[in-house]
C-alpha positions as CSV (number, residue, x, y, z in Angstrom):
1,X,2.5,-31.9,23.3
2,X,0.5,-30.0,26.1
3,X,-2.9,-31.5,25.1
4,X,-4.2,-28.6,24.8
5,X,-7.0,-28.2,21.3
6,X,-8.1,-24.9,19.7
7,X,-11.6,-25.7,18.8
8,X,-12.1,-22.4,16.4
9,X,-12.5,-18.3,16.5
10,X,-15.2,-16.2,16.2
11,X,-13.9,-12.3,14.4
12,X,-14.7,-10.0,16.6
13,X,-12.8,-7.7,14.0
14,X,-11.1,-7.6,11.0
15,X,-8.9,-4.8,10.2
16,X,-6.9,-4.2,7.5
17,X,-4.0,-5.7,8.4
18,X,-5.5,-7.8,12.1
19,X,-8.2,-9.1,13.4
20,X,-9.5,-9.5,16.9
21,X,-10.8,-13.1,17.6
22,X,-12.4,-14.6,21.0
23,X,-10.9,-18.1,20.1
24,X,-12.4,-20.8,21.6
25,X,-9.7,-23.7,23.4
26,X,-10.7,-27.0,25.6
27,X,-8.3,-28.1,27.8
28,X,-6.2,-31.3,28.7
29,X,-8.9,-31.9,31.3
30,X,-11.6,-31.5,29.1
31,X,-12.3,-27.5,30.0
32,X,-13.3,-24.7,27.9
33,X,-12.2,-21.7,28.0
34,X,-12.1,-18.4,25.5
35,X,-9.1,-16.3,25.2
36,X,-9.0,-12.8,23.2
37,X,-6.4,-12.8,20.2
38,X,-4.8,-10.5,17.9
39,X,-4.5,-12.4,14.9
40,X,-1.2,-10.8,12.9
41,X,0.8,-12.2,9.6
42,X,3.9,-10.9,11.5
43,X,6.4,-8.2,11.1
44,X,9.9,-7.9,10.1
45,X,12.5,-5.7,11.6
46,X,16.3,-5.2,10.4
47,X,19.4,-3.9,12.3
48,X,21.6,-2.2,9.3
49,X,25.0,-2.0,10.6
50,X,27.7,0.0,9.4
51,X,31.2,0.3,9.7
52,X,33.4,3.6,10.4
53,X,37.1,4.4,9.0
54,X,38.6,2.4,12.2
55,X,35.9,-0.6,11.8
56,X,34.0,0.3,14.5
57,X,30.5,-1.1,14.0
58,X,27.3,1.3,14.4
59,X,23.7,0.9,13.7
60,X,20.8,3.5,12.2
61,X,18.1,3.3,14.2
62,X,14.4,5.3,13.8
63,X,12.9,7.7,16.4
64,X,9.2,7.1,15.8
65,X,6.0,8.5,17.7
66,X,4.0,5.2,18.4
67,X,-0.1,6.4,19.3
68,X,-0.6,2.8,21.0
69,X,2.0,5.1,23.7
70,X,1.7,8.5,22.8
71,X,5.1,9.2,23.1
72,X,8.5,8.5,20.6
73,X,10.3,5.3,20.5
74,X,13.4,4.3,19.4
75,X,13.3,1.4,17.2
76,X,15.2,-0.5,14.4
77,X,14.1,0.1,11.1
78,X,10.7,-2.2,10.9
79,X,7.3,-3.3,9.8
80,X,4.1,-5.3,8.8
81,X,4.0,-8.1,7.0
82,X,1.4,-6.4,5.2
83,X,2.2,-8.5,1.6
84,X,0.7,-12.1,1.3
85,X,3.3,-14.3,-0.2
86,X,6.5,-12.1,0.7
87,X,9.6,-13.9,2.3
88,X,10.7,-11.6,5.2
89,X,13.4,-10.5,4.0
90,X,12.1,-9.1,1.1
91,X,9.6,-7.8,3.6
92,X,13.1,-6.4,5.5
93,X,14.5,-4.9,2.5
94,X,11.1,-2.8,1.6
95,X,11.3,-1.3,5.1
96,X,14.9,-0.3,5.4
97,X,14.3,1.6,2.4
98,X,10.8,3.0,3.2
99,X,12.3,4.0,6.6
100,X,15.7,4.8,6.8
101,X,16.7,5.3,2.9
102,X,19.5,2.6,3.1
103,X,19.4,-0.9,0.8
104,X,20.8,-3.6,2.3
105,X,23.8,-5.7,0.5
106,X,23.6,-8.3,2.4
107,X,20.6,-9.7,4.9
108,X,21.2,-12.4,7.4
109,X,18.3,-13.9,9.8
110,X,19.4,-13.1,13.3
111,X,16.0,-14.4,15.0
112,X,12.1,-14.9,15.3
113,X,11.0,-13.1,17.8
114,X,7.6,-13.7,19.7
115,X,6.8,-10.4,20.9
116,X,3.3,-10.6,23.0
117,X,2.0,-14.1,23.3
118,X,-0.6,-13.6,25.8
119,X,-2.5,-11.4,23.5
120,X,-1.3,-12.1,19.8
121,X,-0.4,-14.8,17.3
122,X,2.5,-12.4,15.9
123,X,6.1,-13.7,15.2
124,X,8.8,-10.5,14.2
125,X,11.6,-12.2,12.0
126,X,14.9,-9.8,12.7
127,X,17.3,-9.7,10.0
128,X,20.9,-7.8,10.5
129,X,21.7,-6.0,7.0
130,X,25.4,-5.4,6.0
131,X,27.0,-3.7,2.9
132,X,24.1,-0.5,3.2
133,X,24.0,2.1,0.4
134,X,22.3,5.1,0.8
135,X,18.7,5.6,-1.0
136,X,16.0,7.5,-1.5
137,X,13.1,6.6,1.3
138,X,9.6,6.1,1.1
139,X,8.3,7.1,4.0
140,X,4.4,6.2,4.1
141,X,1.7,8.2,7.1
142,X,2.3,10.5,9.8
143,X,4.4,9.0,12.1
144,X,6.9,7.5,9.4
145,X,7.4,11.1,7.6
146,X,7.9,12.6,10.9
147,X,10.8,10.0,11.7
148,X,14.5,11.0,12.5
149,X,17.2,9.1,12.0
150,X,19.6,8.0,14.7
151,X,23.3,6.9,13.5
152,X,25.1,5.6,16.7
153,X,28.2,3.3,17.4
154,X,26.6,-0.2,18.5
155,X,27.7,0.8,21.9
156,X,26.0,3.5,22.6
157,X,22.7,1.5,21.7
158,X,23.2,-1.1,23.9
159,X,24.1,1.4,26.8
160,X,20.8,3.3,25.6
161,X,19.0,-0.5,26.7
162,X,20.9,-0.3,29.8
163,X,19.5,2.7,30.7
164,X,16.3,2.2,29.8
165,X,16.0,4.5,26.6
166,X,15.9,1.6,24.5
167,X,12.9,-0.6,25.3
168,X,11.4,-2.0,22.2
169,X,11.7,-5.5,22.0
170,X,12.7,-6.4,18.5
171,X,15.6,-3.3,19.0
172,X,16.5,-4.6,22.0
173,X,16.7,-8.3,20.7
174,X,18.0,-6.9,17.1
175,X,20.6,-5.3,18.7
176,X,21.7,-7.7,21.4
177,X,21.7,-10.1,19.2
178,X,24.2,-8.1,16.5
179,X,26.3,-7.6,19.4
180,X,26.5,-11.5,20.3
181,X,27.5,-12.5,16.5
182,X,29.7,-9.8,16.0
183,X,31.7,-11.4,19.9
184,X,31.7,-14.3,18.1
185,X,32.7,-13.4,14.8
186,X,35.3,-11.5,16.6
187,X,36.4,-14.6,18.7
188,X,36.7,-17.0,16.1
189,X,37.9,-15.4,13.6
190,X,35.6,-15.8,10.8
């Protein structure tokens, strides 16, 4: 253990969904010192894959305007997890149908993913969904009804990372990570 002790928070705000906390810390040599914390119950994202005619693997991603950057990002379907008590996959499901009108057959846990830890508390669970039939979304706010779809060969998205078009971190580790089981799938046969 670090010997480090969190001695409590004060809210500084409570949204509906965060809240902003100086939390108070002493350290292993007996100094205190405050930090600023996003308190978060976490997010889920989800990486449906799909296979063409030849069994060449592709992924739907979302094109989304994010205010925090006042510009569109490219994203893996994703979201809050904004329901006490739901396991993240359930969490998963609800968004790849919200977002990109697709249920998922099958959902597998890829990763936890800590996203910001000098500022939040937040862990994104990243689940890869197989076996997708198309839905009917749910699309809730601005931002989400304004969203376009992106079907693109697996490829393609990871040379969108390469580039630089890609920058997200749970699509970037979503996707990365899809790639790495599918090499091994691939190499081992299974």
């Amino acid at each position: 253990m670090s010997g480090f002790r969190h001695l409590g928070d004060t809210d500084v705000h409570l949204g509906y969904v965060w809240k902003v906390v100086i939390a108070e810390f002493e350290s292993p040599n007996g100094e205190s010192f405050r930090r600023d914390i996003v308190r978060s119950p976490g997010a889920v994202g989800v990486v449906p894959l799909v296979f063409d005619a030849e069994g060449l693997p592709s992924v739907v991603l979302v094109r989304q305007y994010r205010p925090s950057y006042q510009r569109d990002l490219i994203e893996i379907p994703a979201g809050m997890r904004d329901r006490p008590g739901e396991p993240p996959a359930d969490t998963g499901r609800r968004e790849l149908i919200e977002e990109a009108g697709l249920a998922a057959g099958q959902m597998v846990h890829l990763l936890d993913m800590i996203p910001s830890p000098g500022m939040t508390d937040s862990v994104c669970s990243i689940f890869l969904a197989t076996e997708c039939t198309v839905v009917e979304h749910d699309r809730h706010g601005p931002e989400e009804q304004a969203m376009e779809l992106l079907h693109l060969p697996l490829d393609d998205a990871l040379k969108m990372i390469d580039r630089g078009e890609i920058g997200d971190a749970k699509t970037v580790a979503g996707l990365l990570a899809t790639d790495r089981r599918l090499r091994l799938e691939a190499s081992t046969g299974t």
